[in-house]
VEXDREN-2710 file (C-alpha; in Angstrom, 1 decimal):
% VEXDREN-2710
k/r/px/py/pz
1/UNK/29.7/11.1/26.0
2/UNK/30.1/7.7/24.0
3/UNK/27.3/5.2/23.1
4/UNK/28.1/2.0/23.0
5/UNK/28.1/-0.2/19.4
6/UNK/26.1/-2.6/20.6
7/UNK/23.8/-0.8/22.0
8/UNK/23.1/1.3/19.0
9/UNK/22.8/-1.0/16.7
10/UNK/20.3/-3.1/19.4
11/UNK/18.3/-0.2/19.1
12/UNK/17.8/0.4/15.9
13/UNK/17.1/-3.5/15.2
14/UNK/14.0/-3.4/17.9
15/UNK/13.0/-0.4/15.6
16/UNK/12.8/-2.6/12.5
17/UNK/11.3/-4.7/14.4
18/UNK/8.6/-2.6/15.6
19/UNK/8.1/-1.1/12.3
20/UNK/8.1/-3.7/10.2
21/UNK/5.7/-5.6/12.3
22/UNK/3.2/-2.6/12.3
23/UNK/3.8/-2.2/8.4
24/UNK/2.5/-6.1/8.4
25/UNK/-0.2/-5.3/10.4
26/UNK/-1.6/-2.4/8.6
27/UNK/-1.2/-4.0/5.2
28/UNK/-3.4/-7.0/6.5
29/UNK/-6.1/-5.2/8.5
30/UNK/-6.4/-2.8/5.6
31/UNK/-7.8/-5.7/3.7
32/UNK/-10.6/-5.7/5.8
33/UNK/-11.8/-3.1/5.6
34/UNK/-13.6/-0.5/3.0
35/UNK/-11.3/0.2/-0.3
36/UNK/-14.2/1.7/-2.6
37/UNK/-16.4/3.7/-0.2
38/UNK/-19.7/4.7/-2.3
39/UNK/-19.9/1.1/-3.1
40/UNK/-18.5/-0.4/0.8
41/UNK/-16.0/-3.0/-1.0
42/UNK/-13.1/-4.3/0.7
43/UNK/-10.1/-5.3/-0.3
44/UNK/-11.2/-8.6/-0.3
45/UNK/-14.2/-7.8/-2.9
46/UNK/-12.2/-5.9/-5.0
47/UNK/-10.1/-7.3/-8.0
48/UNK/-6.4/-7.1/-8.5
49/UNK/-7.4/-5.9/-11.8
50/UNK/-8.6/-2.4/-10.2
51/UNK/-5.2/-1.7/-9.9
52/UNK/-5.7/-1.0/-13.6
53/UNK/-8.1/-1.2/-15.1
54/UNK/-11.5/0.7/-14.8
55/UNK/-14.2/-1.5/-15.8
56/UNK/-13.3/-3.7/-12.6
57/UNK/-14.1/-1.0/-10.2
58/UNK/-17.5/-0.5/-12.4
59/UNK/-17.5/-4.4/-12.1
60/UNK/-16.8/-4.2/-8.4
61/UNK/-19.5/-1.7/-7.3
62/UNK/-22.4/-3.1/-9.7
63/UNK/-22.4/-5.7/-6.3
64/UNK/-21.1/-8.8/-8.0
65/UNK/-18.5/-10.2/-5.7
66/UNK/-14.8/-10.7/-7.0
67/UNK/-13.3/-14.2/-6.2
68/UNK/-11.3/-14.3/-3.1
69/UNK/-7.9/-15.5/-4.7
70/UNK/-7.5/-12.9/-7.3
71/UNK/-8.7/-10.2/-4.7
72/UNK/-6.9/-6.5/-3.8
73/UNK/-6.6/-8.0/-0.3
74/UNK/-5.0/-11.3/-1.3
75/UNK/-2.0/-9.1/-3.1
76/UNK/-2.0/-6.9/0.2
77/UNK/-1.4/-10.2/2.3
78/UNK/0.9/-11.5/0.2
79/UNK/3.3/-8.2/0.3
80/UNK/2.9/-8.4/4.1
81/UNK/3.8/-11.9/4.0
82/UNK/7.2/-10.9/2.3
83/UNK/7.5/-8.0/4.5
84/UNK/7.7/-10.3/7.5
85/UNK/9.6/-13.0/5.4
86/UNK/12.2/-10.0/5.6
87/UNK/12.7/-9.8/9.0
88/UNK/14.8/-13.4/8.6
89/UNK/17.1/-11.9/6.3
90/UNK/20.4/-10.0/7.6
91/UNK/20.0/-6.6/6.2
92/UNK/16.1/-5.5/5.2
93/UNK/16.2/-5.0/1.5
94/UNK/13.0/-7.3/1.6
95/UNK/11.0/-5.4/3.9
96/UNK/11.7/-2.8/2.0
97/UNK/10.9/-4.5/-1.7
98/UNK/7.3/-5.4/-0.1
99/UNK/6.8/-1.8/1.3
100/UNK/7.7/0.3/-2.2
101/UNK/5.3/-2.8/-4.1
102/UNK/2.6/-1.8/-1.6
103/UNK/3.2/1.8/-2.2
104/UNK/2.9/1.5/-5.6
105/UNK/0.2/-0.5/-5.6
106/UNK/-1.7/2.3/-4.0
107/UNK/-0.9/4.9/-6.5
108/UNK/-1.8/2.5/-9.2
109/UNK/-5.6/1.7/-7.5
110/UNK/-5.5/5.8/-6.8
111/UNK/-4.8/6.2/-11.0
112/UNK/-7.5/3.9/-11.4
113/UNK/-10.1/5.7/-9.9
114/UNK/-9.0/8.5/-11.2
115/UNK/-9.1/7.7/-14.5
116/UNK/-13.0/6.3/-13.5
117/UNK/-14.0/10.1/-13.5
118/UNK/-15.7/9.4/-10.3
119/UNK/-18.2/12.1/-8.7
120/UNK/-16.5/14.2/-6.3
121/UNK/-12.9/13.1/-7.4
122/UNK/-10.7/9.8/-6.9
123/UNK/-9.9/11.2/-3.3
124/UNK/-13.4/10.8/-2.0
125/UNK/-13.5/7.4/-3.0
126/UNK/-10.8/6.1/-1.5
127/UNK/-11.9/3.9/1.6
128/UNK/-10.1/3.6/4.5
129/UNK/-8.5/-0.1/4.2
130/UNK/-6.8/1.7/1.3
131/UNK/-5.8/4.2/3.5
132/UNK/-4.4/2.1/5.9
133/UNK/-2.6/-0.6/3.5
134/UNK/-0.7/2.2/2.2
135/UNK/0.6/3.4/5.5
136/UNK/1.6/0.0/6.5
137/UNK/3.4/0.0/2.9
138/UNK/5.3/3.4/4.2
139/UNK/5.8/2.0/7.7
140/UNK/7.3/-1.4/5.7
141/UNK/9.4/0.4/3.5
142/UNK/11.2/2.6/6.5
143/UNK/11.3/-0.8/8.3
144/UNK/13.5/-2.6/6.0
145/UNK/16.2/0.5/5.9
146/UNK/16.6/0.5/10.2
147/UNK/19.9/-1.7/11.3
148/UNK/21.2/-4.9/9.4
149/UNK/21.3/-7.5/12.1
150/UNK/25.2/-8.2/12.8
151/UNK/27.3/-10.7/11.3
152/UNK/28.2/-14.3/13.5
153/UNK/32.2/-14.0/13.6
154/UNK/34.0/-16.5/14.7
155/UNK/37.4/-16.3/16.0
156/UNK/41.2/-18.0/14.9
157/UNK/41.2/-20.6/17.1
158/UNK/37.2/-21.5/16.5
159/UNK/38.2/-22.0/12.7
160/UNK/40.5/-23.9/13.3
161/UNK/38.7/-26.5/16.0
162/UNK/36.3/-26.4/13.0
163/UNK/39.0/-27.1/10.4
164/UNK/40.4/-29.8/11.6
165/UNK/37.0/-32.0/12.4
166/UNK/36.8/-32.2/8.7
END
């Protein structure tokens, strides 16, 4: 039983579709909510700094709010922002760029509290919107590998007509 081309590759475009559009959603609402838990910050309290450095998760839960530009949340955006930049392109190597920097970003914020010697270990203080940014990082990074859209041909006689109006 034979599948049709078209078909096929149809399908597997809705997919990147659907999961780069979920990726994009989770690394936005992650923002939202709580990153640090002991301390309730979210994304949008937090420093990019904490992605490295511990004295601005120290910084972060002593209660002095972080500016908004230079926040966890802002970076989070901005990845989801070239995540859905990506669906433009032909093939999904940007999607997937955005998805792996989100991903990484994670395990970087994870070092970092890890390296804060936190009570109970860096797992416990992981808050949900961290959570969640990372699995629309995953859900990104699959995204961008489903079906490159397909390439306009034109035919012979097309090239031509165009051709010759020159």
């Amino acid at each position: 039983m034979g599948t049709n081309l078209s078909t096929t590759r149809r399908g597997s475009l809705v997919v990147r579709l659907l999961l780069t559009l979920l990726g994009v959603a989770g690394l936005t609402s992650g923002t939202v909510f709580v990153w640090l838990r002991p301390a309730h910050l979210t994304g949008l309290h937090l420093n990019y700094r904490a992605f490295y450095a511990v004295r601005y998760l120290k910084v972060a839960s002593s209660g002095s709010p972080g500016r908004l530009i230079t926040s966890v949340g802002v970076v989070m955006i901005a990845l989801a922002i070239v995540a859905a930049v990506g669906l433009v392109l032909r093939r999904g190597w940007l999607t997937s760029f955005a998805g792996l920097v989100a991903v990484v970003a994670f395990g970087l914020f994870y070092v970092t509290l890890h390296r804060a010697r936190l009570s109970g270990g860096a797992h416990s203080h992981v808050g949900i919107g961290a959570w969640v940014s990372l699995a629309g990082g995953v859900l990104a990074l699959i995204g961008g590998f489903m079906g490159a859209r397909p390439r306009k041909t034109r035919s012979r006689q097309e090239s031509r007509n165009r051709r010759s109006l020159f």
